[in-house]
C-alpha positions in Angstrom: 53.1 110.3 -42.4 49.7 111.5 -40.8 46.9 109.3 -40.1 45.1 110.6 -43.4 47.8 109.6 -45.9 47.8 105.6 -46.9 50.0 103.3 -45.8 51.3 100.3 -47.9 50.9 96.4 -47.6 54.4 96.3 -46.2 52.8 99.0 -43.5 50.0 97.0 -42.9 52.0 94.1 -42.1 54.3 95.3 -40.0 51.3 96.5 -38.0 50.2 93.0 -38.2 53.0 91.3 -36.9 53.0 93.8 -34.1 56.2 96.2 -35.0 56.7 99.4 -35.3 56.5 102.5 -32.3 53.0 103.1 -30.3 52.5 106.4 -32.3 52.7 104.6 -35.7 50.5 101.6 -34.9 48.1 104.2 -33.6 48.3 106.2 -37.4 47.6 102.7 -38.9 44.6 101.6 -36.9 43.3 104.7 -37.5 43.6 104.6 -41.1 42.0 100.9 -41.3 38.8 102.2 -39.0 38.5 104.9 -42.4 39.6 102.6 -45.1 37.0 99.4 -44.5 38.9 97.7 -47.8 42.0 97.8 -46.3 41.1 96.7 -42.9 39.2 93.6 -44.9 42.3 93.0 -46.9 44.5 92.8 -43.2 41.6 90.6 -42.2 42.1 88.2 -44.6 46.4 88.6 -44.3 45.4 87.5 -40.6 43.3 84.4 -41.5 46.0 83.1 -43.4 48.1 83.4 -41.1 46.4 81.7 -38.3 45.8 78.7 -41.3 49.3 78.3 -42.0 50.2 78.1 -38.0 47.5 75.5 -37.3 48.4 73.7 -40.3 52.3 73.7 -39.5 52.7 74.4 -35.4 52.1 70.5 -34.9 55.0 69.4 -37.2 57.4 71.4 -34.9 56.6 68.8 -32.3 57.6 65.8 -34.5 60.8 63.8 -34.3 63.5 64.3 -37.1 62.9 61.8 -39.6 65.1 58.9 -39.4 67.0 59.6 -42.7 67.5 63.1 -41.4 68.8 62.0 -38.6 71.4 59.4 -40.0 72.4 62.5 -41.9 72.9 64.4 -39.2 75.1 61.8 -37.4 77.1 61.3 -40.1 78.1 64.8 -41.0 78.8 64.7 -37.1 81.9 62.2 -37.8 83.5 64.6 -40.0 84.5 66.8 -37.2 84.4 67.4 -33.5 82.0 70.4 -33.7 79.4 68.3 -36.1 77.2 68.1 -33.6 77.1 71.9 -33.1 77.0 72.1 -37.2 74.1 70.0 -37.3 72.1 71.9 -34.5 73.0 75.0 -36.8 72.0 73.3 -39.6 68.7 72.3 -38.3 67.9 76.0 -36.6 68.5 77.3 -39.8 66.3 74.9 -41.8 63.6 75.3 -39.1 63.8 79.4 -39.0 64.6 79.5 -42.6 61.1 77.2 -43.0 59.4 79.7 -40.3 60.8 83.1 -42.3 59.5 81.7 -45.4 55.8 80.8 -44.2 55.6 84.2 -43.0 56.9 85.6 -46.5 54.7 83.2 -48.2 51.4 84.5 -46.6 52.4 88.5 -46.0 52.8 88.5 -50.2 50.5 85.7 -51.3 47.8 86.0 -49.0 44.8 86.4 -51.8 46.2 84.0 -53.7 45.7 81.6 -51.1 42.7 82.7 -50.6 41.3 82.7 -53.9 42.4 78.8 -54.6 40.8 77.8 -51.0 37.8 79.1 -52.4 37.8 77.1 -55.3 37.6 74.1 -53.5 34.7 71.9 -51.5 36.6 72.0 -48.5 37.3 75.5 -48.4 33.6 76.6 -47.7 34.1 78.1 -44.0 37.1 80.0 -45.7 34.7 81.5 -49.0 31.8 82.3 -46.2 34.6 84.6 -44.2 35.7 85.5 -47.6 32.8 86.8 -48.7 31.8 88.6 -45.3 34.8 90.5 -45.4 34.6 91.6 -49.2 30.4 92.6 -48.7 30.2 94.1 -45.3 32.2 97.0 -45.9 30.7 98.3 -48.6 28.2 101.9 -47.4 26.5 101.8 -50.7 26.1 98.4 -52.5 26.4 95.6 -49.6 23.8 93.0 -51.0 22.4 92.4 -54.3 18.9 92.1 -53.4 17.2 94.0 -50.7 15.2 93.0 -47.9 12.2 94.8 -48.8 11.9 93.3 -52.5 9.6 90.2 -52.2 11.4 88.2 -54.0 14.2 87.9 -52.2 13.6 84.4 -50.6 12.0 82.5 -53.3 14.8 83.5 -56.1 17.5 82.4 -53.9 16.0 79.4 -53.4 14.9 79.1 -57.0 19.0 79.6 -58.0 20.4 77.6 -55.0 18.1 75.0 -55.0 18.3 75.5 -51.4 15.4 76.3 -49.0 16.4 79.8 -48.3 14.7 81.3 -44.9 15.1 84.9 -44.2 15.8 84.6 -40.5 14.3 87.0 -38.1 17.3 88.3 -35.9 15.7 90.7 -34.2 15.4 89.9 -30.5 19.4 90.1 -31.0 18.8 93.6 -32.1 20.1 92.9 -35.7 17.4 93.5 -39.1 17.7 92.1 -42.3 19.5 93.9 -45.1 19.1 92.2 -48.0 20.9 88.8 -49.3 22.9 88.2 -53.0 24.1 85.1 -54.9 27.5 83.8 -54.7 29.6 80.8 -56.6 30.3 78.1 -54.8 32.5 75.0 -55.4 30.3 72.9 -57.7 27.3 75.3 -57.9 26.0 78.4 -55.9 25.6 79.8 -52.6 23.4 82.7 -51.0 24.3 84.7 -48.0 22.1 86.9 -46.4 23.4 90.3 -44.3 22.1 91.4 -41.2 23.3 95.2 -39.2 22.4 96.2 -35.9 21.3 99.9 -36.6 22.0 101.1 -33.6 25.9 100.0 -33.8 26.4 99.3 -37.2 27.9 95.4 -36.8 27.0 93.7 -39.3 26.7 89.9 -39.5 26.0 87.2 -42.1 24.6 84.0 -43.0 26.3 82.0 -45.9 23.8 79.0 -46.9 25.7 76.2 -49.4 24.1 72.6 -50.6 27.1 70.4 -48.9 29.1 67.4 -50.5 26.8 64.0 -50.5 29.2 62.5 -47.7 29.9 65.4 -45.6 28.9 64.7 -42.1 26.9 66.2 -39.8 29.3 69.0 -37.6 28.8 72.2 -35.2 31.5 74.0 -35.2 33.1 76.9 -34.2 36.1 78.3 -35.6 38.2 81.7 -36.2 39.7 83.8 -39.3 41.8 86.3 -38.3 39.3 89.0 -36.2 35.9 86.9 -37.7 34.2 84.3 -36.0 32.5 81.9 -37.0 29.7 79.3 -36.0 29.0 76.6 -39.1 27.1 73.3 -39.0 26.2 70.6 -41.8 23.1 68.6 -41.4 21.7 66.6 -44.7 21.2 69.3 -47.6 22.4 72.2 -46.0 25.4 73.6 -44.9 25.3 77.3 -43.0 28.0 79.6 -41.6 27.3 82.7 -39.4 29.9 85.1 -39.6 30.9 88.4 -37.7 33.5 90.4 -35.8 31.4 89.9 -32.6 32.2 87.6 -29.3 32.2 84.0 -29.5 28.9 84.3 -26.7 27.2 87.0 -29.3 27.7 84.6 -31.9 26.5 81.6 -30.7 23.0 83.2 -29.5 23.1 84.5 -32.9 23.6 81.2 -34.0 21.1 79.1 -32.2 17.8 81.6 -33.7 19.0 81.0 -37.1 19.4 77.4 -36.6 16.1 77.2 -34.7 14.3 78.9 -37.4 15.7 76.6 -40.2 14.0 73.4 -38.1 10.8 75.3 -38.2 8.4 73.8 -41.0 7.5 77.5 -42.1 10.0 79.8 -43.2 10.6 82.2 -40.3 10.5 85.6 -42.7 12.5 88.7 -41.3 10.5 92.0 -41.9 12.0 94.5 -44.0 13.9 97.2 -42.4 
């Protein structure tokens, strides 16, 4: 197989988990700098696994429960090699466990996706979602472009949200255009931003947060993305890119900047 033929999700994976021969991983990182859907679809096989491992890791470092454990020291009587039974019998419930989260996300990854984004608490995960679903796209990567007028005011209009077109310039990034998304219980906007002279592309996901949610900075990764989000009283905001944590954050800091300013800071079209 060449670098121009495709490879399959079982390829990809492999390539994910780090296997397979230099030459091969060298064909399949080739094909994902040509095929921007796939390398989003790997993306988002990679934020689910880093989920699953910061959800899980911390239980490896619990003790056996106590019922577990009378189990365990009971099937121990029935033989002097119980206790080497029961260590076998625990290594296999833990690798089996291990062998089956991997499974689980390598063939149910979207599907995991797809439910987080259903929920309220699963807005960081819809903002890198929806970066990685938008950004590749060469023809149709917002719904509204920067130069039509309207742009700000019917995003706020349908968000209810006081949607600033942030001027990211200074960072060498311009304003591409924005669209409307679903959110949770009602709609969010994110706006796209490319550095012409690279091509990177960032965005800004704006939501109207949960009544109780508190006020949070944050910054977190999915797979490759990073992200910087915050919550302050009506408004919740995630930048997201495949750029340094450093790159972020001044990125970051101007958009959160301009939101504090009274007048809508408004990014010229490009």
């Amino acid at each position: 197989m060449n670098a121009t033929e495709d490879f399959t999700d079982t390829d990809l994976s492999a390539w994910l988990d780090g296997e397979g021969s230099a030459e091969r991983r060298t064909q399949i990182e080739a094909h994902l700098r040509d095929h921007p859907a796939a390398a989003a679809r790997v993306r988002l096989w990679a934020a689910d696994r880093d989920a699953l491992r910061a959800r899980l890791d911390p239980v490896l470092g619990e003790p056996v429960p106590e019922r577990f454990a009378r189990t365990l020291a009971r099937d121990a009587r029935w033989s002097n090699n119980g206790w080497a039974r029961a260590a076998m019998a625990a290594g296999l419930l833990v690798g089996g466990g291990l062998i089956g989260s991997a499974l689980t996300w390598q063939v149910q990854s979207q599907r995991m996706v797809a439910a987080q984004a259903g929920t309220s608490q699963g807005w960081v995960q819809r903002a890198a979602y929806a970066h990685s679903v938008f950004t590749p796209e060469p023809r149709h990567p917002v719904e509204v472009r920067a130069q039509e007028e309207h742009l700000a005011r019917w995003l706020t209009r349908r968000t209810e949200l006081p949607v600033k077109l942030f001027d990211l310039r200074d960072e060498g990034f311009e304003l591409m255009g924005g669209r409307l998304l679903p959110d949770a219980t009602g709609k969010s906007a994110q706006l796209m931003y490319e550095n012409p002279q690279t091509k990177e592309r960032v965005t800004v996901y704006l939501r109207k947060p949960e009544a109780d949610a508190p006020t949070t900075f944050r910054y977190v990764k999915q797979g490759e993305l990073g992200l910087f989000y915050w919550v302050e009283p009506g408004i919740g905001c995630a930048l997201v890119g495949n750029l340094p944590k450093e790159r972020l954050l001044a990125l970051a800091q101007i958009v959160y900047k301009q939101h504090e300013q009274p007048a809508a800071a408004s990014a010229p079209a490009r």
